[in-house]
KOLSEMAR-26841 format. One record per residue (C-alpha): x negated, y negated, z. Coordinates in Angstrom, 3 decimals. Each point is the difference from the previous one (the first is absolute). Example, Ala and Ser with C-alpha at 12.3 -4.5 7.8 and 13.67 -1.06 7.14 Angstrom:
<rs>
<r px="-12.300" py="4.500" pz="7.800"/>
<r px="-1.370" py="-3.440" pz="-0.660"/>
</rs>
This chain:
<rs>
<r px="-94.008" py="-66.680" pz="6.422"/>
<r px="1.718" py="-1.668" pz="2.620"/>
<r px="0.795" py="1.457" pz="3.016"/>
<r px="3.756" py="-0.911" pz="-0.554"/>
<r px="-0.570" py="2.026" pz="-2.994"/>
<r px="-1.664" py="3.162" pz="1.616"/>
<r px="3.099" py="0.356" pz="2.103"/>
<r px="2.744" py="0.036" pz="-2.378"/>
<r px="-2.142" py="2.820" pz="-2.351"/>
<r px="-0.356" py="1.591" pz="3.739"/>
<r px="3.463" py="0.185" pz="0.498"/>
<r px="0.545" py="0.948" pz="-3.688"/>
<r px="-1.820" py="3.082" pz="0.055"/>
<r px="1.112" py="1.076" pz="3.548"/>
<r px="3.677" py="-0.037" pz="-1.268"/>
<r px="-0.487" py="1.501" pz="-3.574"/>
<r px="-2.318" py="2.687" pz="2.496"/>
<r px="3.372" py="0.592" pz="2.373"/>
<r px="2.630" py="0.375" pz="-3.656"/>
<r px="-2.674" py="2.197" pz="-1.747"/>
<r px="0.060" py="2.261" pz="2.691"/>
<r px="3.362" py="-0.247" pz="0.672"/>
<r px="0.784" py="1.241" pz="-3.779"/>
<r px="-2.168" py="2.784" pz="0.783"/>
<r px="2.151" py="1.466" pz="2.532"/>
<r px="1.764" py="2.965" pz="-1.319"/>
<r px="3.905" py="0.105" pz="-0.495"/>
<r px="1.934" py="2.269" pz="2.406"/>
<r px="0.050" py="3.591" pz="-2.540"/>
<r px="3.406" py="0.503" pz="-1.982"/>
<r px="1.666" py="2.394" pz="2.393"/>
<r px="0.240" py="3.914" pz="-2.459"/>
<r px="3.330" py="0.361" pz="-1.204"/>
<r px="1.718" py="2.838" pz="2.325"/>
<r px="-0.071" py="3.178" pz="-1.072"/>
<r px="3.435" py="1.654" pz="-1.627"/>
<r px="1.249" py="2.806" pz="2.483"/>
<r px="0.858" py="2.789" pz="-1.858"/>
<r px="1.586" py="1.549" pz="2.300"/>
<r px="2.345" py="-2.818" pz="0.884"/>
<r px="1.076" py="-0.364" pz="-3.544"/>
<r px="1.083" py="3.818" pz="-0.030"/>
<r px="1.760" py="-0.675" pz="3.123"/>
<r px="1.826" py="-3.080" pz="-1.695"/>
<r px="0.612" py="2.003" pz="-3.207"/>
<r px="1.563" py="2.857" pz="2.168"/>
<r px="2.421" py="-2.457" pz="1.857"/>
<r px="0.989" py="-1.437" pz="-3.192"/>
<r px="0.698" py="3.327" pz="-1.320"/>
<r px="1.979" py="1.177" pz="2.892"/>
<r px="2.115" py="-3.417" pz="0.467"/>
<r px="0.869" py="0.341" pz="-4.598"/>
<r px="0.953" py="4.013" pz="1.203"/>
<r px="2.069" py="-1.190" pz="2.979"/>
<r px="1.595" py="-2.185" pz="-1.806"/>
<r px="0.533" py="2.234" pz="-3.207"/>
<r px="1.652" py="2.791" pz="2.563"/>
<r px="2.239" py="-2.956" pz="1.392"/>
<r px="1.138" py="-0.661" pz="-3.469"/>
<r px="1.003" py="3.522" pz="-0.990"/>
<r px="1.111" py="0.852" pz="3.260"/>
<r px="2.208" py="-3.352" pz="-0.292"/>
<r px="1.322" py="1.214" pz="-3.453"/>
<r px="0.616" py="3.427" pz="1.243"/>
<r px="2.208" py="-0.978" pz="2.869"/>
<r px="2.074" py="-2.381" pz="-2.642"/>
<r px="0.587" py="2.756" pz="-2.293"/>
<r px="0.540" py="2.690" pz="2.097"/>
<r px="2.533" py="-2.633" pz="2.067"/>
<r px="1.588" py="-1.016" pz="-3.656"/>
<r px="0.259" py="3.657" pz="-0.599"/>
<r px="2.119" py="0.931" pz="3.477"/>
<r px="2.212" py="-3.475" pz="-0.853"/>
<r px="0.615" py="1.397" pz="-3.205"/>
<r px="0.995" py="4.107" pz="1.474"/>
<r px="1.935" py="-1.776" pz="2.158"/>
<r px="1.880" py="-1.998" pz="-2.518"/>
<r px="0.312" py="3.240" pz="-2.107"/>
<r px="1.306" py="1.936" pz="2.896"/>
<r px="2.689" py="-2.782" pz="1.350"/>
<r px="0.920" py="0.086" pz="-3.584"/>
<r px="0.100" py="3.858" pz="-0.397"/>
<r px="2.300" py="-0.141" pz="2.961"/>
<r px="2.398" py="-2.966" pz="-1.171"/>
<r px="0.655" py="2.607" pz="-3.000"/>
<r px="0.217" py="2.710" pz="2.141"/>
<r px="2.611" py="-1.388" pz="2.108"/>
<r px="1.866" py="-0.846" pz="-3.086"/>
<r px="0.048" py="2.809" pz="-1.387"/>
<r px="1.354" py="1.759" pz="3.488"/>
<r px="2.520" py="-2.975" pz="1.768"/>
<r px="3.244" py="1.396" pz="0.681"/>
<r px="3.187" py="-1.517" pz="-1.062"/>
<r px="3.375" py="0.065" pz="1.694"/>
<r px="3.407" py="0.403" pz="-0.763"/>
<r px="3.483" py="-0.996" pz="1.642"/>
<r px="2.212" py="2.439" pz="1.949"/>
<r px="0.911" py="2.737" pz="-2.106"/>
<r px="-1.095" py="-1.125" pz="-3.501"/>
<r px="-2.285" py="0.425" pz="-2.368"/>
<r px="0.106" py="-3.337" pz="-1.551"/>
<r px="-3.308" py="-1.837" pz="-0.648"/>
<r px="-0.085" py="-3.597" pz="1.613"/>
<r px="-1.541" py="-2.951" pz="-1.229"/>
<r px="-2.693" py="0.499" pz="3.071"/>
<r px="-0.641" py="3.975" pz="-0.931"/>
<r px="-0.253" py="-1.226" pz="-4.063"/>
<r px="-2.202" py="-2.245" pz="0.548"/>
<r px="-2.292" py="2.272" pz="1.822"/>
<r px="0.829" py="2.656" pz="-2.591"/>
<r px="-1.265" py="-2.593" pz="-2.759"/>
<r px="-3.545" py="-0.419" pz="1.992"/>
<r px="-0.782" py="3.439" pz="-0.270"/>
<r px="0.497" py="-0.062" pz="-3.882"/>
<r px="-2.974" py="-1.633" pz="-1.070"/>
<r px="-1.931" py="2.021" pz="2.427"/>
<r px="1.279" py="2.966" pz="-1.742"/>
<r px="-0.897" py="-1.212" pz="-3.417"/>
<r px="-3.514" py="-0.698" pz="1.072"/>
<r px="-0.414" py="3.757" pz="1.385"/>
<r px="1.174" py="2.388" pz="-2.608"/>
<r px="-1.575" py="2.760" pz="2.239"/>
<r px="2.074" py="-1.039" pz="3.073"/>
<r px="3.399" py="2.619" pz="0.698"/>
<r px="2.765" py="-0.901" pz="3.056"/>
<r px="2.208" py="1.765" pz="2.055"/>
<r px="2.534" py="-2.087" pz="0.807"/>
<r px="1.953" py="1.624" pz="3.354"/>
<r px="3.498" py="-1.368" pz="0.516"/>
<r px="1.323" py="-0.628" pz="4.147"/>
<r px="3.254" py="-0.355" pz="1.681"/>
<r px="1.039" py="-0.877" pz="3.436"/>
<r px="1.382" py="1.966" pz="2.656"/>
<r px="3.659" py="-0.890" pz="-0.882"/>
<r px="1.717" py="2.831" pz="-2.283"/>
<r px="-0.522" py="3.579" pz="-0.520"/>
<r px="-3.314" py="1.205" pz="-0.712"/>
<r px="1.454" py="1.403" pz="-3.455"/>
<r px="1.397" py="-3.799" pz="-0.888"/>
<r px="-3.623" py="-1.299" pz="1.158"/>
<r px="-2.078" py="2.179" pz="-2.005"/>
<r px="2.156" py="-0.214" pz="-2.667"/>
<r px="-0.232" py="-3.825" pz="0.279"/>
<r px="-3.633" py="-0.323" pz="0.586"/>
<r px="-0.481" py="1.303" pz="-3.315"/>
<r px="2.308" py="-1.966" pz="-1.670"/>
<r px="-2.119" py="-2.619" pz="1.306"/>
<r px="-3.220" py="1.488" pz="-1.267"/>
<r px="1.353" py="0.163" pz="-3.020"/>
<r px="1.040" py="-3.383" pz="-0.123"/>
<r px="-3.530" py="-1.016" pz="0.204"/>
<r px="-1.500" py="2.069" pz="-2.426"/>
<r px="3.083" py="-0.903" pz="-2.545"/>
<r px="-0.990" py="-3.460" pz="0.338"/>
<r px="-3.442" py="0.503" pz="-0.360"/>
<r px="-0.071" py="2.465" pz="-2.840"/>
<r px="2.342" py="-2.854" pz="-2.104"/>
<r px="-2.731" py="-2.511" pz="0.056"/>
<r px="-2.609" py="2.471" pz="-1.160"/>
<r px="-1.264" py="2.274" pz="2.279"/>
<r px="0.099" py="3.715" pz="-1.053"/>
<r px="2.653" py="2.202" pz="1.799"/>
<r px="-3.195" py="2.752" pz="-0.062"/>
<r px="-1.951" py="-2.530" pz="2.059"/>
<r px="2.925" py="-0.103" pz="3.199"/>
<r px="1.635" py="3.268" pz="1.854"/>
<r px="2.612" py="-1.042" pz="2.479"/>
<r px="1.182" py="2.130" pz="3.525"/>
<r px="2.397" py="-0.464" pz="2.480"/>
<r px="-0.561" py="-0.173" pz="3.751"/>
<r px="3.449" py="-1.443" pz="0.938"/>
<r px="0.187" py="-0.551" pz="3.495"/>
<r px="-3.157" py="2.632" pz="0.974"/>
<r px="-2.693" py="-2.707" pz="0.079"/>
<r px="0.864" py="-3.756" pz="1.898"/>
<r px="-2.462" py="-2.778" pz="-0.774"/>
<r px="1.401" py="-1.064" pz="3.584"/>
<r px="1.725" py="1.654" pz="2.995"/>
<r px="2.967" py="-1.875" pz="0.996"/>
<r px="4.167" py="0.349" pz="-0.502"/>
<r px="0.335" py="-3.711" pz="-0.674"/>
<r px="0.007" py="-2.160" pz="-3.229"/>
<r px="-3.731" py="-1.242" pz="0.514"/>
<r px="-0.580" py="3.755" pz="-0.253"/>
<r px="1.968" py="1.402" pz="-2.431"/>
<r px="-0.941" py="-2.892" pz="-2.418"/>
<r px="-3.697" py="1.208" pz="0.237"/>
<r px="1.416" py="3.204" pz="-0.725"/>
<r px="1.701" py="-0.333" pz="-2.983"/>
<r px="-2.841" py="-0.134" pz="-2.719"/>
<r px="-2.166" py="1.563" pz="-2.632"/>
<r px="-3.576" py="0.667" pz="0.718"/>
<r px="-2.419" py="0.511" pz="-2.864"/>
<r px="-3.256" py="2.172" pz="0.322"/>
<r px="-2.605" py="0.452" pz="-2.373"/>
<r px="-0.359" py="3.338" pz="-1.077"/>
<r px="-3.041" py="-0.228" pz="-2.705"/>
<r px="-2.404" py="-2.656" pz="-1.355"/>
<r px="-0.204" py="-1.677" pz="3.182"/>
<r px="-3.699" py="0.232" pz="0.846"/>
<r px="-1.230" py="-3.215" pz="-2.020"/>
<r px="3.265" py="-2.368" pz="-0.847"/>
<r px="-0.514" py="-2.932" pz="-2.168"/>
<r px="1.630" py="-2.993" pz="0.912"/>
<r px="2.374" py="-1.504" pz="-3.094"/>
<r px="-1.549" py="-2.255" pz="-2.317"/>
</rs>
């Protein structure tokens, strides 16, 4: 064997030496998998459940406040409407100087009340007839019921039961307004209605 030839199996075994043992090194170990915390899962689970209560509270606590804020909008609907018909019922009407004669104005409030009426059987009226100062207090009494009258006349001739309406006289005893003028005297001059029965829960006309 030549010496040329000794070197090159030389170098041959020194580098198949330096990859054997390289191959033999070991590999860096597969780190362990970390462990699962328990704990920390309860911990999560617990948030979780708190944050789905929260929010379930929020909900019904949401819904609660609509309902209970649809409820007051309707009572107050219900109320501004049990008033309306209230004031219906009860509106004065007015007459000229010394007469008993139903205006266009006081018919036309006299025709509101009607279907009022019809929708509350139970309700009853007094109807109180007024005068102004001017004239004896025999010629106003005896005039503020012919005014009363008037009313309920009209009234009972579109349907409503005389039983249902009594009728008084005041005359000149009781001014809506103080006063010896025509702005006074014209406030004066009236019917007022009250409602004598059936007036705790009034329906309002279909």
């Amino acid at each position: 064997m030549t010496r040329r030839a000794r070197i090159v199996l030389a170098l041959a075994a020194a580098i198949f030496a330096v990859t054997a043992s390289a191959c033999k090194k070991k590999q860096p170990p597969v780190p362990p998998a970390p462990e699962i915390n328990q704990d920390s899962l309860a911990a999560a689970e617990r948030v979780r459940a708190d944050s789905v209560t929260r929010a379930d509270a929020a909900r019904r606590d949401s819904l609660a406040r609509a309902q209970a804020a649809a409820s007051a909008e309707s009572a107050a609907r219900d109320a501004a409407r049990l008033e309306e018909v209230r004031s219906t019922l009860t509106a004065p009407v007015y007459f000229d100087y010394d007469s008993d004669g139903l205006s266009d104005e006081t018919r036309v409030a006299l025709d509101a009340k009607i279907p009022v009426l019809n929708a509350n059987p139970s309700v009853r009226l007094r109807i109180a007839g007024h005068a102004d100062e001017r004239g004896s207090d025999e010629h106003n009494l005896a005039l503020g019921q012919r005014r009363a009258a008037a009313a309920k006349r009209y009234l009972s001739q579109r349907g409503i039961a005389d039983s249902r309406i009594e009728i008084i006289s005041f005359g000149e005893e009781r001014p809506a307004m103080e006063g010896s003028d025509e702005s006074a005297w014209s406030q004066n001059r009236r019917d007022e209605f009250e409602i004598t029965a059936g007036g705790d829960r009034l329906n309002p006309p279909s």
